[in-house]
C-alpha positions in Angstrom: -67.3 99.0 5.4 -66.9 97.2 9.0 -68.1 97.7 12.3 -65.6 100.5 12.0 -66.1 103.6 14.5 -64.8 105.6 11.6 -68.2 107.4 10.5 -69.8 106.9 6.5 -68.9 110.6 5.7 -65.0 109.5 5.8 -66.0 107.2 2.3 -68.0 110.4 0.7 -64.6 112.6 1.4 -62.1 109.8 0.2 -64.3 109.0 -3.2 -64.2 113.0 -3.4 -60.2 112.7 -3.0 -59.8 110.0 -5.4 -62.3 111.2 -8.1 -60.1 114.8 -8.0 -57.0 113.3 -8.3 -58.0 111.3 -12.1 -59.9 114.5 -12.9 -57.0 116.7 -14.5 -55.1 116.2 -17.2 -52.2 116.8 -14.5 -53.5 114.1 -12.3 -53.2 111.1 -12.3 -54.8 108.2 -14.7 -55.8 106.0 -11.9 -55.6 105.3 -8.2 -56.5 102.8 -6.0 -56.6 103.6 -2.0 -57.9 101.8 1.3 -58.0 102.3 4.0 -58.5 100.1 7.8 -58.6 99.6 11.4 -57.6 96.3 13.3 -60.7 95.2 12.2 -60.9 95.1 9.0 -60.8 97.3 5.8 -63.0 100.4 6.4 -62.2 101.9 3.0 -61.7 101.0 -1.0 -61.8 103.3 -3.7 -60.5 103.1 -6.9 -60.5 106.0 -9.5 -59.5 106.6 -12.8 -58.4 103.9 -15.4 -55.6 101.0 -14.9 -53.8 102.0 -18.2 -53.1 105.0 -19.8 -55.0 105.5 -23.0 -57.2 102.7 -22.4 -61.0 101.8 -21.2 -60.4 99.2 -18.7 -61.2 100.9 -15.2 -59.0 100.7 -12.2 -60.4 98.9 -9.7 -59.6 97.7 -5.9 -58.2 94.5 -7.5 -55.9 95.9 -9.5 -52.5 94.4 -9.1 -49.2 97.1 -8.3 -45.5 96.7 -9.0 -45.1 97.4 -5.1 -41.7 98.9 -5.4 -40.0 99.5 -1.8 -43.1 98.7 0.0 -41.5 95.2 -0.3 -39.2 96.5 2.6 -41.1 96.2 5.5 -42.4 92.4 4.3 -38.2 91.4 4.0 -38.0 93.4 7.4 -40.9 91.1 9.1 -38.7 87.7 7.8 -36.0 88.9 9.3 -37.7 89.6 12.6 -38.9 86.6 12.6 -35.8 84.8 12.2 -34.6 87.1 15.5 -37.4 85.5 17.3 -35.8 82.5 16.4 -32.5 83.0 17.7 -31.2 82.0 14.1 -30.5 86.0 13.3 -28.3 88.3 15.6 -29.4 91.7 14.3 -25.9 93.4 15.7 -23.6 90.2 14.8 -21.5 91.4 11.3 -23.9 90.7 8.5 -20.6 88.4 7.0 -21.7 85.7 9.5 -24.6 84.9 7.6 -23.6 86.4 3.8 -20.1 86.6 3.6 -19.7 88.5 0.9 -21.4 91.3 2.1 -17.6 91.4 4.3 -15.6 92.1 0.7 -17.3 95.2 0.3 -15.4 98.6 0.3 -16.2 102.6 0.6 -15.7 104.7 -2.2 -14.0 108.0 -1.1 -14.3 109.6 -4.6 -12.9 109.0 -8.3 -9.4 109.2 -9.4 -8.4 112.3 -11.9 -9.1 109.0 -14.5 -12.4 108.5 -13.1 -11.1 105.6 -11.2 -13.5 104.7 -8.3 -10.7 105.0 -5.0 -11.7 102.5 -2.2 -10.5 101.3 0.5 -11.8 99.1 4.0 -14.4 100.2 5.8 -13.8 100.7 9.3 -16.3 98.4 10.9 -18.6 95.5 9.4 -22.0 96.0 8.3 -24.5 94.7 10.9 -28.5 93.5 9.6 -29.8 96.0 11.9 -28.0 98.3 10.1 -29.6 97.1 7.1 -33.0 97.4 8.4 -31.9 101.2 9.3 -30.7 102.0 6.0 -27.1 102.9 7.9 -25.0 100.5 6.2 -23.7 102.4 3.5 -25.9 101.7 0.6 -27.7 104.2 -1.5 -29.9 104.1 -4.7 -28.7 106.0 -8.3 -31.6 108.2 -8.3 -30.9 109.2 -5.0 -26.9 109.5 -4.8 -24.9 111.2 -7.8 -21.8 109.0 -6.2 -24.1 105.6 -7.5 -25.6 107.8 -10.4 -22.1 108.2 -11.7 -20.8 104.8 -11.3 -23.9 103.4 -13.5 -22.9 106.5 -16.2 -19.5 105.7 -16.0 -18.6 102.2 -14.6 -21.7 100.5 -15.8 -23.5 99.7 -12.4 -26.1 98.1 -13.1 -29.2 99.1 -11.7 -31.2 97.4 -9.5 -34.3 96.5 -11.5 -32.3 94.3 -13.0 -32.5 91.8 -10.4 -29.2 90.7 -10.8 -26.7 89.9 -7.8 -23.6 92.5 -9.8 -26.7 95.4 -9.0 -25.8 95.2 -4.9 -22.3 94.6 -5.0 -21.9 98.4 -5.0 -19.3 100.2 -2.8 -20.4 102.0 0.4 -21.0 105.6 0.3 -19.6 105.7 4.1 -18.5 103.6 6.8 -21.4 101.1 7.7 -23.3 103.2 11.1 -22.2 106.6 10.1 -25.2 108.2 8.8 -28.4 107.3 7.1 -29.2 106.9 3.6 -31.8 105.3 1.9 -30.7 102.7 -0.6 -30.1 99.0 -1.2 -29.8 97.5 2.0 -33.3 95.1 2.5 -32.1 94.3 -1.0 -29.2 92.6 1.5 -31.1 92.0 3.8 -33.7 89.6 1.8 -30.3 87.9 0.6 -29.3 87.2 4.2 -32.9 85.5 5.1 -32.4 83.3 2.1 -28.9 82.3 3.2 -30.3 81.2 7.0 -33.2 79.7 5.6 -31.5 77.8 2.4 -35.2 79.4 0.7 -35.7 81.9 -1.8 -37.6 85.0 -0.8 -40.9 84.3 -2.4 -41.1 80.8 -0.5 -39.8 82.1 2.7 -42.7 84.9 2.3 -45.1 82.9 1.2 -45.1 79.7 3.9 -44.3 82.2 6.7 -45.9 85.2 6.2 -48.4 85.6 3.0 -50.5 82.0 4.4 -50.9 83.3 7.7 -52.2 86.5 6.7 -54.3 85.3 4.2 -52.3 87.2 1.3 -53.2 85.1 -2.0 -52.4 87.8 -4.8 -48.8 89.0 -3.8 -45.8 87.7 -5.6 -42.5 88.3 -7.3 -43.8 86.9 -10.4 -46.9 87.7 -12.4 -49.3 85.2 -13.2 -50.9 85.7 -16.2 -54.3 86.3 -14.0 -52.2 89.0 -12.2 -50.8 90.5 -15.2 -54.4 90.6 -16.8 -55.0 92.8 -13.7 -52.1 95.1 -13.6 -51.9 98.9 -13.8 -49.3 100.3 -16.3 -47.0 102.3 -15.5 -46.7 106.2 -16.6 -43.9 108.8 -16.8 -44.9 112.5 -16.1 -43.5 114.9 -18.9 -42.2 118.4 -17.8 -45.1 119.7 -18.9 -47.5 117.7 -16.4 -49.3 115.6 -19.0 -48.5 111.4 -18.3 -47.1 109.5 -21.2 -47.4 105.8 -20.6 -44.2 103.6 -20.1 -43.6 100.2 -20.7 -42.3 98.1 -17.8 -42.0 95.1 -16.1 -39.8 93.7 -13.6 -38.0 90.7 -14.5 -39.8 87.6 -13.9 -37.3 85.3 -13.2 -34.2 87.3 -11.3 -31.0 86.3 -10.7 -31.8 88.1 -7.0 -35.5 88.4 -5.8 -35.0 91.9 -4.3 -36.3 91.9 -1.2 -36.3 95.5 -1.1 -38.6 96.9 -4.3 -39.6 92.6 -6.2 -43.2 92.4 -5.0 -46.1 92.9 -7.5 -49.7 92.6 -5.4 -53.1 94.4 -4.7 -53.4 97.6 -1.9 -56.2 94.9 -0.9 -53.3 92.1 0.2 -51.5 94.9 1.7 -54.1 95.6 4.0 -53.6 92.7 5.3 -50.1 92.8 6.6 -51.3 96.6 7.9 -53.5 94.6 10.2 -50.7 92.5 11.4 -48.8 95.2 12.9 -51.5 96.7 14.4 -52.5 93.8 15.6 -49.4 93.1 17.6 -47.9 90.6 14.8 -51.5 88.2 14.4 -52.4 87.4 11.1 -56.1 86.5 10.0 -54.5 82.9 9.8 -52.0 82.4 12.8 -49.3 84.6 14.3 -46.4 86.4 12.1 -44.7 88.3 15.3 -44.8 88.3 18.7 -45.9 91.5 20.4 -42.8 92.3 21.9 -41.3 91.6 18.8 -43.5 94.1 16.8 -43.5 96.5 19.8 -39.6 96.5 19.8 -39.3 97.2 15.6 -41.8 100.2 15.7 -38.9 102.2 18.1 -35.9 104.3 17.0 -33.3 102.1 16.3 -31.4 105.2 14.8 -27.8 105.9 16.9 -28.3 109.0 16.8 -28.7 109.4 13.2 -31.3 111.9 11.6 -33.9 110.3 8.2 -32.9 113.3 5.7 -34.6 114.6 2.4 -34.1 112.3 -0.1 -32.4 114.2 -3.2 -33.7 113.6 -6.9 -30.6 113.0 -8.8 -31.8 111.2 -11.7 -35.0 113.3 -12.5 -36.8 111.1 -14.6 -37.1 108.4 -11.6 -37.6 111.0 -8.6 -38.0 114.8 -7.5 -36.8 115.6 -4.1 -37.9 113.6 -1.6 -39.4 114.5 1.6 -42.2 113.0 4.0 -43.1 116.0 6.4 -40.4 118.5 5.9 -39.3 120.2 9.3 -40.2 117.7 11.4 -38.1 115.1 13.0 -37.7 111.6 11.8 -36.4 108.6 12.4 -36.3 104.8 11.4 -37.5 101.6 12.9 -36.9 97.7 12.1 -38.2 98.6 8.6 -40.0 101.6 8.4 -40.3 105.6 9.0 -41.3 106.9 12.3 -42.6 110.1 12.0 -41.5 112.0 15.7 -43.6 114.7 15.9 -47.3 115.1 15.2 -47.9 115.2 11.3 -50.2 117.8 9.7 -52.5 115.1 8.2 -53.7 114.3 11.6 -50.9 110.8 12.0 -49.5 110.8 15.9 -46.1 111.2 16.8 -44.8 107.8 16.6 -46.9 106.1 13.5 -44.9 104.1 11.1 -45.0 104.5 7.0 -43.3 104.4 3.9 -43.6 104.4 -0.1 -42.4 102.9 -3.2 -40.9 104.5 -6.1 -44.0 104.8 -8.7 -45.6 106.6 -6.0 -47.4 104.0 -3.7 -47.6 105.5 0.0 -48.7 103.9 3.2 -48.7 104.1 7.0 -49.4 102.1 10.2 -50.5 103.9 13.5 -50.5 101.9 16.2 -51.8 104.5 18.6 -55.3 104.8 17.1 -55.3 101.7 15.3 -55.2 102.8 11.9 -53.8 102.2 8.2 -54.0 103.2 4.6 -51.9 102.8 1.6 -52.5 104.9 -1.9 -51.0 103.4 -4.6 -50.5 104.9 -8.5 -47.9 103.5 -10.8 -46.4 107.1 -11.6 -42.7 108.3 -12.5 -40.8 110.2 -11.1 -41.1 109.4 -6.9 -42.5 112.4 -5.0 -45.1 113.7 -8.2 -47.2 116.3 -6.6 -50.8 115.4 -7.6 -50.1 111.5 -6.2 -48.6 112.6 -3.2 -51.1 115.7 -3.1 -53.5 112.9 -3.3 -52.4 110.8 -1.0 -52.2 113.3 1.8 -55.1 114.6 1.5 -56.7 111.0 2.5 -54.9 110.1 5.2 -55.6 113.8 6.4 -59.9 112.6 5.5 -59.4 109.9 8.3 -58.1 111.8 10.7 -60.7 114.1 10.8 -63.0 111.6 10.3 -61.7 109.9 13.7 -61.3 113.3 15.3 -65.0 113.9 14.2 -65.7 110.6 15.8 -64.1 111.6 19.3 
């Protein structure tokens, strides 16, 4: 604990959460969740074991395949290079990548199962990209994509290769939003301004001055010694472990799902945004910079449910069903009040193994939860999960 106003009993309900959730057979094997204020971290709990079958406990340490929680740490280089003047966030994304400019819509399949493209009507801005309004889409979550990998051989993009993004667009770039591929773009546009690859762009101007030492797109063999395995959950409930492992060496570090690193690390960059872009070490953002990002930058568009279309990787997908949402410069704004307790106007997101976090500015708060679970959207992690961000809130609410 800090010098946290957040009172001792929020630590006895959030070890109650976590010990529940690796208490069922339908749970899950092992979770690790903190949470913290601008501070400092105010909770860590771990629960549960770090791979299925064996002894060796989970612990705050423990090292996560971080999945799209990557995006908001491509998002930050790119605002950075706005800051800069070296990014125009509304100039066609071609500028900087040009062959993001060769890419067409697909407006269905042929009676052969020929994929039928054409030009799409306007380019493809960054800020789109950051919005997830470019076009893109994921398999899992688009049976246009899921049919392309069945029947065109798409690759998919744990692959890490470059032929994994050069998918058509579902629609003409600022039509509508859908979650897919874009920061995966968007990280390749930051390395062609900075002539870097992503893990050195990250790690000079973002990880150093936030004091991040165990986050990376490759696994040390300390970080593999430390890392959760992964599980699949059966249709009957029980977990069945899964061997997996990103590739160590891509073609294309993905700036949108590549990081492996500790909930402890991610804290970290947390603070930064609440603490108007200052790192532990230095400054990431300015204020106005990281004032400006958590907006709406939505035209207009609505964040929708999130449809499971390859079950095995993720059940439908829904933060806070009913109410309004929208997106900021990377992340989820929730626009209404959220039944755990988060204020209109927080920020979060997740990653696909079932990792969840948020970042409210208004009272200064954070947490992530993070499992390594299949498919997205598994009721007992996200059960979990929103039942302790729900703990601090009545923990602060206690408090007031």
């Amino acid at each position: 604990m800090t010098g946290s106003a957040i009172p001792a009993a929020f630590a006895t309900a959030a070890d109650t959460i976590l010990r529940g959730a690796v208490a069922t057979d339908q749970g899950v094997s092992g979770v690790v969740a903190m949470a913290t204020d601008r501070e400092g971290t105010v909770y860590e709990g771990a629960a549960g074991t770090r791979r299925l079958g064996e002894e060796a406990a989970m612990t705050t340490d423990t090292v996560f395949a971080l999945f799209s929680t990557t995006k908001a740490v491509t998002g930050t280089a790119a605002l950075q290079l706005v800051e800069e003047g070296r990014l125009d966030l509304d100039a066609p994304a071609r500028t900087y990548l040009p062959e993001i400019g060769q890419l067409q819509v697909i407006d269905g399949f042929g009676e052969d199962g020929t994929p039928l493209l054409r030009a799409p009507k306007r380019d493809i801005t960054t800020r789109m990209l950051l919005t997830h309004t470019a076009g893109f889409g994921y398999d899992f979550f688009n049976a246009t994509y899921a049919r392309l990998a069945a029947e065109r051989g798409q690759p998919s993009v744990i692959t890490g290769s470059k032929a994994a993004l050069t998918t058509p667009l579902l629609f003409d770039p600022g039509e509508r939003w859908e979650y897919g591929s874009n920061l995966d773009w968007c990280g390749q546009i930051v390395e062609a301004i900075t002539g870097e690859r992503l893990d050195e762009v990250f790690r000079a101007r973002i990880f150093e001055p936030l004091g991040i030492r165990e986050t990376a797109f490759s696994l040390s063999e300390a970080l593999r010694a430390r890392a959760a395995g992964m599980q699949a959950r059966q249709a009957g409930g029980a977990l069945s472990a899964m061997p997996f492992e990103l590739p160590q060496d891509p073609e294309v570090q993905m700036g949108g799902h590549g990081l492996y690193g500790t909930v402890g690390d991610y804290m970290r960059f947390i603070r930064m945004w609440l603490n108007d872009g200052q790192g532990e070490g230095g400054r990431v953002l300015r204020p106005e910079t990281v004032r400006m990002a958590a907006q709406n930058h939505l035209d207009g568009q609505r964040v929708t449910m999130m449809p499971g279309v390859i079950p095995a990787l993720s059940n439908d997908a829904e933060f806070f069903p009913g109410l309004p949402k929208s997106w900021g410069l990377s992340f989820m704004i929730n626009d209404a009040p959220a039944p755990t307790g988060r204020p209109a106007g927080a920020l979060g997101w997740a990653g696909l193994a079932n990792l969840f976090y948020w970042i409210d500015r208004t009272s200064g708060v954070g947490g992530f939860w993070a499992t390594q679970i299949l498919p997205f959207g598994d009721p007992a992690s996200f059960g979990g999960y929103l039942a302790f961000e729900t703990a601090l809130y009545r923990a602060l609410h206690d408090v007031s």
